[in-house]
MMTF fields as JSON, N, C-alpha, C and O atoms, coordinates in Angstrom:
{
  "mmtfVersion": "1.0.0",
  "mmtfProducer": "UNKNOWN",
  "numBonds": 459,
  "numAtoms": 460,
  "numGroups": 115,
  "numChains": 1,
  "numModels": 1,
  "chainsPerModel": [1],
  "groupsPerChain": [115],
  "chainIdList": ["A"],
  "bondAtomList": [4, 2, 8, 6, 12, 10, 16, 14, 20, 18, 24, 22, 28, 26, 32, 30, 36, 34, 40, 38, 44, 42, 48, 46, 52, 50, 56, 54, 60, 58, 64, 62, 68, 66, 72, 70, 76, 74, 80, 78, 84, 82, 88, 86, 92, 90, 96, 94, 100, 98, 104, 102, 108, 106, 112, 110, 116, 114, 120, 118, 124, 122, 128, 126, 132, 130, 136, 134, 140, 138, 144, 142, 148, 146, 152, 150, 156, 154, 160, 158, 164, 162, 168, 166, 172, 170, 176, 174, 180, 178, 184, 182, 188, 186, 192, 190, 196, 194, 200, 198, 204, 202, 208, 206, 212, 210, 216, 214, 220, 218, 224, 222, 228, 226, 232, 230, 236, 234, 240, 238, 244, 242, 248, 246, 252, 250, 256, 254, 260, 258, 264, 262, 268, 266, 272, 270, 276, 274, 280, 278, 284, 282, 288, 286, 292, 290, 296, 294, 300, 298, 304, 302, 308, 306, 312, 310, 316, 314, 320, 318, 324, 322, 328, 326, 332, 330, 336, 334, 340, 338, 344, 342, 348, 346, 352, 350, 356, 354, 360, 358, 364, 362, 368, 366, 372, 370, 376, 374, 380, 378, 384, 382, 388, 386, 392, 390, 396, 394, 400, 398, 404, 402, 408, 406, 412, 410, 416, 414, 420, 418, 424, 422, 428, 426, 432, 430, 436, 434, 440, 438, 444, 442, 448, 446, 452, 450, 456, 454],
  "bondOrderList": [1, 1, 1, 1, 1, 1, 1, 1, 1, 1, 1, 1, 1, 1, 1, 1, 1, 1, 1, 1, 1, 1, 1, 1, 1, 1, 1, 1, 1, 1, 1, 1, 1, 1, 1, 1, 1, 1, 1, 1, 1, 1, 1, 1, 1, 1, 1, 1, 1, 1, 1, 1, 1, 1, 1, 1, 1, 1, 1, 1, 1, 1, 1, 1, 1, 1, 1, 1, 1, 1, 1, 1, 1, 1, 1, 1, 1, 1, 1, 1, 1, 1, 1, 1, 1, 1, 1, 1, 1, 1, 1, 1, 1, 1, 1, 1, 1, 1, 1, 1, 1, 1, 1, 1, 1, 1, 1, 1, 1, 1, 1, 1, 1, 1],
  "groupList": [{"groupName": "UNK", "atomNameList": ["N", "CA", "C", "O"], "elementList": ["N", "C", "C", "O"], "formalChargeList": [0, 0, 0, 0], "bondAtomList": [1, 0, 2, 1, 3, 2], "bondOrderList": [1, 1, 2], "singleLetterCode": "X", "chemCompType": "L-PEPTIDE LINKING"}],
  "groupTypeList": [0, 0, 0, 0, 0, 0, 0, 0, 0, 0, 0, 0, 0, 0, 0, 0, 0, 0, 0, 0, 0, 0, 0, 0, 0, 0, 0, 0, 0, 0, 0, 0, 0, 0, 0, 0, 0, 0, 0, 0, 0, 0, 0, 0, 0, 0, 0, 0, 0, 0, 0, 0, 0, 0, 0, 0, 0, 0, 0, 0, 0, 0, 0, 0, 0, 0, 0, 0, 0, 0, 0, 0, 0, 0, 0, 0, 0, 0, 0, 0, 0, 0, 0, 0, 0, 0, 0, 0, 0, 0, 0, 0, 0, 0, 0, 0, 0, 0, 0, 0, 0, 0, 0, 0, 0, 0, 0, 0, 0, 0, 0, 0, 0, 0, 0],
  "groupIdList": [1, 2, 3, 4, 5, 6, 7, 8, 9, 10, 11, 12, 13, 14, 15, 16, 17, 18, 19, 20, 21, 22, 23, 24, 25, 26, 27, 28, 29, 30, 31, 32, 33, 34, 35, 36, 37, 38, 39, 40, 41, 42, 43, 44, 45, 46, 47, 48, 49, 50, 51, 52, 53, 54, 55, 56, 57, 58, 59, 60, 61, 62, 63, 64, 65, 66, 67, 68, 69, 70, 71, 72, 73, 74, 75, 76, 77, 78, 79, 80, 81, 82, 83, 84, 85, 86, 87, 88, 89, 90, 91, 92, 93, 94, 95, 96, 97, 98, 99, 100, 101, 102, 103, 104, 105, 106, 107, 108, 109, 110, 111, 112, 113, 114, 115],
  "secStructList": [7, 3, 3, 6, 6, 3, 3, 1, 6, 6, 6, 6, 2, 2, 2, 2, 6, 6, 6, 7, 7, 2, 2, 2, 2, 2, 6, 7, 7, 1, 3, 3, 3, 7, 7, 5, 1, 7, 7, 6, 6, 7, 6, 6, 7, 7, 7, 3, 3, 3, 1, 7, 7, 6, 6, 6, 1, 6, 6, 7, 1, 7, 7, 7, 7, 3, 3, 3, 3, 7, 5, 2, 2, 2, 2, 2, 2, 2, 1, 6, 6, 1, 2, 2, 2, 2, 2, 2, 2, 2, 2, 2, 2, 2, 2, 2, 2, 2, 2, 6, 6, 6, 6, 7, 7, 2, 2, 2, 2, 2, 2, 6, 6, 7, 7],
  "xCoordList": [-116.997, -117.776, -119.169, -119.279, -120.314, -121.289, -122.284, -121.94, -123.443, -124.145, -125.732, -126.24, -126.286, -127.473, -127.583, -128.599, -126.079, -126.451, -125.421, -124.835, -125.522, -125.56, -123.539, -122.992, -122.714, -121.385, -121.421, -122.44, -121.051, -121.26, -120.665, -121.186, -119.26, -118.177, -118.58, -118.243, -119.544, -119.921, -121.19, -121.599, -122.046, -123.605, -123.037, -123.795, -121.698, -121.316, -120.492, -120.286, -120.313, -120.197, -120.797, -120.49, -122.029, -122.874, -123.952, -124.996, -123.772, -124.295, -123.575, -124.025, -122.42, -121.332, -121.829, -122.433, -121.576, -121.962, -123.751, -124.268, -124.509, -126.068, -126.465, -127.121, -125.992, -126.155, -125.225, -125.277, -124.2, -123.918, -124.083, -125.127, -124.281, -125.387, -124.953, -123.843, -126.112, -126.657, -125.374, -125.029, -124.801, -124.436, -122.67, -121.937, -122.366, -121.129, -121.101, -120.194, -122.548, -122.846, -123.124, -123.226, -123.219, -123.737, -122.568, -122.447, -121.602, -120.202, -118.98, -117.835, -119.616, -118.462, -118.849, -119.942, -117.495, -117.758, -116.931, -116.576, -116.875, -116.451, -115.483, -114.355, -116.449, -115.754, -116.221, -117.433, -115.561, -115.739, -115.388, -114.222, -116.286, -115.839, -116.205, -117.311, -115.091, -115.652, -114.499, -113.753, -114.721, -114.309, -113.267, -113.411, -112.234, -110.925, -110.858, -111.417, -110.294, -110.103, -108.437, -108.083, -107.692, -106.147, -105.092, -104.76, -104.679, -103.649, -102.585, -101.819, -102.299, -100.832, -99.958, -100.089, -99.21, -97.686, -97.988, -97.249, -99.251, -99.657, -100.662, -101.604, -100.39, -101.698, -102.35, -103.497, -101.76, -102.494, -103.49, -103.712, -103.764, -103.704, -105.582, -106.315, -105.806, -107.726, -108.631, -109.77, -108.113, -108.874, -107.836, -106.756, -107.758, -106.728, -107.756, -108.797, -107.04, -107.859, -106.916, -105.747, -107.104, -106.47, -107.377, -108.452, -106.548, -106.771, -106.451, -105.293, -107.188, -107.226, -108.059, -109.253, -107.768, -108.484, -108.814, -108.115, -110.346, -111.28, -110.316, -110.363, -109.481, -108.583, -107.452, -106.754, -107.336, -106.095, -106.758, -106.188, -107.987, -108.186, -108.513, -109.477, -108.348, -108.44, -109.316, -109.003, -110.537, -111.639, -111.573, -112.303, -110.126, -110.189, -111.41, -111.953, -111.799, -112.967, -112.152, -112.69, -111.475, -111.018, -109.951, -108.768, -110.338, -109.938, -110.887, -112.104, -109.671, -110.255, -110.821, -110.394, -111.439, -112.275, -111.609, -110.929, -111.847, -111.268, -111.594, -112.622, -110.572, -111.05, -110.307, -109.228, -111.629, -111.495, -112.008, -113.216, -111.375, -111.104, -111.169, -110.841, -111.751, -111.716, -111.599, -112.497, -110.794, -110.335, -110.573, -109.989, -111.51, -112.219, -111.586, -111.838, -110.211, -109.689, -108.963, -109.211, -108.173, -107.558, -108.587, -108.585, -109.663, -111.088, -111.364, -111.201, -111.953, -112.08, -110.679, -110.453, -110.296, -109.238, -108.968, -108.707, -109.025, -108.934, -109.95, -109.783, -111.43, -112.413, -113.209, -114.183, -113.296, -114.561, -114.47, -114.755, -114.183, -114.667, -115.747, -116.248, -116.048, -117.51, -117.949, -117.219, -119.318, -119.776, -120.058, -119.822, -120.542, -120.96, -119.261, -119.177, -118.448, -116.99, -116.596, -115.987, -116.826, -116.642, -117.281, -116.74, -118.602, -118.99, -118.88, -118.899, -118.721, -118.206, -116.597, -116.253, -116.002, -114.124, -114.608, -114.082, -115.471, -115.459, -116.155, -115.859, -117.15, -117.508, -116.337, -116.136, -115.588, -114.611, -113.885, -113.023, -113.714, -112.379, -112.961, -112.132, -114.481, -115.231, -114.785, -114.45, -114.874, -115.514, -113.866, -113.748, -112.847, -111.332, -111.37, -111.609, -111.136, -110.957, -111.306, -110.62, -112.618, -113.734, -112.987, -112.974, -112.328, -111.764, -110.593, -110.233, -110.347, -108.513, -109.29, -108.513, -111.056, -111.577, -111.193, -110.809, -111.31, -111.664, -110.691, -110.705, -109.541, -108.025, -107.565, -106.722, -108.423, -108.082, -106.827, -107.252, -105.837, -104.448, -104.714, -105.695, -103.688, -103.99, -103.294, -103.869, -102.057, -102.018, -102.803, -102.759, -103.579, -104.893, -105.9, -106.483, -106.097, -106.982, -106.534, -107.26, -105.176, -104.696, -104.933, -105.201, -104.753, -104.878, -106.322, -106.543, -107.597, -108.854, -109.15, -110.219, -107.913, -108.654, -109.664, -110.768, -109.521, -110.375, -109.516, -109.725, -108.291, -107.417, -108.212, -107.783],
  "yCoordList": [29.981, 29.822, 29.369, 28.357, 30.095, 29.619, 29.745, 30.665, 29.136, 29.195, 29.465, 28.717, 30.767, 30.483, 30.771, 30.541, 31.474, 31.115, 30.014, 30.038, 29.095, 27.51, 27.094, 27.793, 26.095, 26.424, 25.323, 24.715, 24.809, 24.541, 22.777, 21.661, 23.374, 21.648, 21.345, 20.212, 22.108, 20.983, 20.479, 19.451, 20.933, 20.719, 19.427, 18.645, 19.367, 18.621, 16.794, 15.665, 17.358, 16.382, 15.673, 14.481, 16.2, 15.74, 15.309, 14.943, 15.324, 14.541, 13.51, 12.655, 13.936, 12.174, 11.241, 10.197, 11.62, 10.211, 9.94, 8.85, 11.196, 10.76, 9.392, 8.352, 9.807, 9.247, 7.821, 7.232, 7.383, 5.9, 5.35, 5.533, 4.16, 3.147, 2.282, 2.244, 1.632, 0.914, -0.205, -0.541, -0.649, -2.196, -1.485, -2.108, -0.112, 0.303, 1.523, 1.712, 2.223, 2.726, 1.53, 1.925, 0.389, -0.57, -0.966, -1.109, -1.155, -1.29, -0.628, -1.076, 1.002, 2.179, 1.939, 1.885, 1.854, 1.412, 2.796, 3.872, 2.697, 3.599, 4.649, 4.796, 5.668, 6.791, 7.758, 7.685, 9.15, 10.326, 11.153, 11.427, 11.475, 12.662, 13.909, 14.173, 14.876, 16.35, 16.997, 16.356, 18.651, 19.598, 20.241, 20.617, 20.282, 21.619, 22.563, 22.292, 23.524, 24.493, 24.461, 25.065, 23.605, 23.543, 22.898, 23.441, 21.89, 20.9, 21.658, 22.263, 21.806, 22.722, 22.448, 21.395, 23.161, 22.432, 22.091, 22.215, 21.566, 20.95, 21.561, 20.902, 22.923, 23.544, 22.824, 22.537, 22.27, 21.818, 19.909, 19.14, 19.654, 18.425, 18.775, 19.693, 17.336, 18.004, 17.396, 17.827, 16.225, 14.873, 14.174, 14.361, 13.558, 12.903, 11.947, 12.203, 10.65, 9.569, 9.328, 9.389, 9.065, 9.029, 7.629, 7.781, 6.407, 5.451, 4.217, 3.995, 3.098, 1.283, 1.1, 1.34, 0.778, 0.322, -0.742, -1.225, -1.458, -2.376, -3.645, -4.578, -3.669, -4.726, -4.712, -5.719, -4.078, -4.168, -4.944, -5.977, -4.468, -4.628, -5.836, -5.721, -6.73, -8.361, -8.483, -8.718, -8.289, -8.674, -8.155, -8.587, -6.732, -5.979, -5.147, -4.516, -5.163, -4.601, -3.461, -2.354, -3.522, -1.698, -0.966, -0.912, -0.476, 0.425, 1.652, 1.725, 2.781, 3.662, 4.131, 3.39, 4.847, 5.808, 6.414, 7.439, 5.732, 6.382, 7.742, 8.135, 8.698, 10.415, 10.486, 10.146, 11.197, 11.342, 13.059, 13.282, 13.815, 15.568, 15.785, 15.098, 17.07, 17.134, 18.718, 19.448, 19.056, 20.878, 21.716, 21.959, 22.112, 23.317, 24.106, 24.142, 25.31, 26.527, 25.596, 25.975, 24.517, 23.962, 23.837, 24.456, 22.759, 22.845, 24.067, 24.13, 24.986, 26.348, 27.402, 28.097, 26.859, 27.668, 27.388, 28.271, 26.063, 25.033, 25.576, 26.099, 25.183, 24.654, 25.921, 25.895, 26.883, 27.815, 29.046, 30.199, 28.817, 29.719, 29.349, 29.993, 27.646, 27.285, 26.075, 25.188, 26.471, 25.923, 24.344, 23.445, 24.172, 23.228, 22.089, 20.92, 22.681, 21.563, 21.656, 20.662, 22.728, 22.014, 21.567, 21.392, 21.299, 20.03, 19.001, 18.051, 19.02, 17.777, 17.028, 15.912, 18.192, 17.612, 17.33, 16.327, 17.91, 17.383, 16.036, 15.476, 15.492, 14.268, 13.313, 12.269, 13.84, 12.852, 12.881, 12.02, 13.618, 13.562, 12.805, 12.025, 12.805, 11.913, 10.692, 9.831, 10.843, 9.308, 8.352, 7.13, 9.359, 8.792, 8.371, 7.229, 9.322, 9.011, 7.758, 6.998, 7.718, 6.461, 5.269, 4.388, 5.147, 4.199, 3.437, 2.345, 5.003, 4.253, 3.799, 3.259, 3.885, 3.132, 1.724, 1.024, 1.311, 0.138, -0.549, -1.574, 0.38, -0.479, -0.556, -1.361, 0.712, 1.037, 1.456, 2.611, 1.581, 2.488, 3.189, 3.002, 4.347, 5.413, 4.486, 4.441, 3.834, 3.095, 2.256, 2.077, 1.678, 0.967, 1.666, 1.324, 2.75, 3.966, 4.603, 5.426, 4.416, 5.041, 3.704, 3.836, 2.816, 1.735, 1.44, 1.014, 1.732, 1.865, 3.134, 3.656, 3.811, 5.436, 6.16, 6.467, 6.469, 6.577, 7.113, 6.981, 7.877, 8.442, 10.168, 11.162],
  "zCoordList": [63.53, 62.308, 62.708, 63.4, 62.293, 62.832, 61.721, 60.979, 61.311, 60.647, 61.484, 62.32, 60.954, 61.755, 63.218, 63.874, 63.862, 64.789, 65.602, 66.684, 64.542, 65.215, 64.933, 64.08, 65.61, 65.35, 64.129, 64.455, 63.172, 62.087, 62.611, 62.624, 63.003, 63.514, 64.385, 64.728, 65.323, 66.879, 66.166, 66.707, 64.976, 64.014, 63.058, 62.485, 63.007, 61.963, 62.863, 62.418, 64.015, 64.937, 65.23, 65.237, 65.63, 65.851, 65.11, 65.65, 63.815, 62.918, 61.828, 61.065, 62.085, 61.942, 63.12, 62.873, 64.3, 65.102, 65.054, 65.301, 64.679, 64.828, 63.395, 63.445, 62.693, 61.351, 60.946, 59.866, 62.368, 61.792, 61.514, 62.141, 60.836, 60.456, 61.798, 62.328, 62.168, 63.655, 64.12, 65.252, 62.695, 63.202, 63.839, 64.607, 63.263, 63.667, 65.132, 65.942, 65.026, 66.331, 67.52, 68.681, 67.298, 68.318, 69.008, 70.224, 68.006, 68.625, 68.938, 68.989, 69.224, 69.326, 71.347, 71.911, 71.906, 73.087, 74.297, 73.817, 74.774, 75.996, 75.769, 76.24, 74.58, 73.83, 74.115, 74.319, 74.285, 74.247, 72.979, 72.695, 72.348, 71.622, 72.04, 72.512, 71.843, 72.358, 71.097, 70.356, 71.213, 70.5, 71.412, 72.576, 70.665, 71.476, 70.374, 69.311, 70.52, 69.899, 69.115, 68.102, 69.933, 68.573, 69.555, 70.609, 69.186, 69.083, 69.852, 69.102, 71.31, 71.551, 70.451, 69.827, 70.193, 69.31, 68.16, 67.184, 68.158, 66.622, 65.571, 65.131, 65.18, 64.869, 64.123, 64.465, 62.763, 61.646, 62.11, 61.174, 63.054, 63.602, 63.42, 63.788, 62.565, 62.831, 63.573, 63.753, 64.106, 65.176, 65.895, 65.335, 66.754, 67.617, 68.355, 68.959, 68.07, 68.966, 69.983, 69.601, 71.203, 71.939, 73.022, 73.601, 73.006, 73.729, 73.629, 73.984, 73.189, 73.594, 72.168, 72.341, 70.964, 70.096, 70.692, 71.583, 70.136, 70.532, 70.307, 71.109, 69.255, 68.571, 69.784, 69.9, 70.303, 71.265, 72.636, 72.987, 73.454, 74.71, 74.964, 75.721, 74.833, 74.979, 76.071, 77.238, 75.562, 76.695, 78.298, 79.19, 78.517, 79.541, 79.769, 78.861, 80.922, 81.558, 82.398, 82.377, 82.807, 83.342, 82.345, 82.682, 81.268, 80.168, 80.444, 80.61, 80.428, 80.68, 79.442, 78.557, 79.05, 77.892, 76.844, 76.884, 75.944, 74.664, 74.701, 75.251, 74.004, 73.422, 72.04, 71.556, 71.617, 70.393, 70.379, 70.461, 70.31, 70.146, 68.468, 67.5, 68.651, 67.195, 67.08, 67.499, 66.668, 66.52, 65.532, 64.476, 66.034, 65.325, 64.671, 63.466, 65.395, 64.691, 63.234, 62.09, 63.476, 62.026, 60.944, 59.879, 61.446, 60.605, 59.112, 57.893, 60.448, 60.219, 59.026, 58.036, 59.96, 58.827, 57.488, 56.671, 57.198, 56.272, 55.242, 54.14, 56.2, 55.11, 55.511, 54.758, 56.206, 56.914, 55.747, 56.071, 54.798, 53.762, 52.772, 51.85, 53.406, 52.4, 53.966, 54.409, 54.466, 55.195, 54.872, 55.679, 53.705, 53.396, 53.208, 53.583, 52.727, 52.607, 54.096, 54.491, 55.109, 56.182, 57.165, 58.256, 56.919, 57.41, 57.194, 57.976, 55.893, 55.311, 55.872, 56.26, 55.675, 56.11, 57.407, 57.89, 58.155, 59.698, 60.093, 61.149, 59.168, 59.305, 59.084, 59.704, 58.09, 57.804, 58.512, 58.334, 59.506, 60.179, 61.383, 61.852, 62.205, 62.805, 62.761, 63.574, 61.287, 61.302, 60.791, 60.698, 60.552, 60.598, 62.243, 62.638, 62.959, 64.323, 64.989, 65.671, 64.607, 64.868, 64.641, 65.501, 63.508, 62.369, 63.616, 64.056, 63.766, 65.023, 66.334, 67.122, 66.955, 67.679, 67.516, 68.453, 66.248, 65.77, 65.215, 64.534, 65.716, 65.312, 63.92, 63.525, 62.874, 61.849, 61.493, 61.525, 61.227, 61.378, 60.458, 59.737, 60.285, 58.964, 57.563, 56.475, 57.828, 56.448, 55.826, 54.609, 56.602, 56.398, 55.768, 54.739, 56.484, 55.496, 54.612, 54.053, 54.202, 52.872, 51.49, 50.296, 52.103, 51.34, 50.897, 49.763, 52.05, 51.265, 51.156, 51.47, 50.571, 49.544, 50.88, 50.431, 52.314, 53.555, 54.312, 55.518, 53.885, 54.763, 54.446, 55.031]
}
């Protein structure tokens, strides 16, 4: 899905993390986000955090690097019949991921209406 040219979910990635507000980008710490293309086994899967929430690592200094993946073909399939709702679902799914940085759980985000 590309707009312009341009791929719409790596445009939309990258403007969930450009646009954090400062005091929550200041404290996103030894993370990777990148793009895969689909979940083996799991097609419908749209972000996966994968690591050490900040709430867990008790002041450990050798933690390896959070990843946070975010899959395009589910995206796409979903929402890629209106560019504009999927950039949107893809910030949100950013910025869910982000959430399990920070030791958010998903029932936690169902409970503030943020799942």
């Amino acid at each position: 899905m590309t707009s312009g040219g341009r791929d719409v979910v790596a445009a939309a990635v990258e403007e969930a993390l450009a646009t954090l507000p400062a005091w929550i980008a200041d404290r996103i710490e030894n993370v990777s986000v990148e793009l895969g293309d689909e979940r083996p086994g799991e097609p419908g899967v749209l972000g996966l955090y994968q690591g050490v929430p900040l709430t867990a690592r008790m002041g450990s200094v050798f933690v390896q690097p959070d990843r946070i993946t975010i899959f395009r073909q589910p995206l796409e399939r979903l929402y890629g019949h209106d560019p504009a709702l999927l950039r949107e679902r893809t910030i949100h799914v950013v910025h869910h991921e982000l959430a399990h940085h920070f030791g958010i759980s998903d029932d936690r985000l169902r409970e503030l209406d943020r799942y």
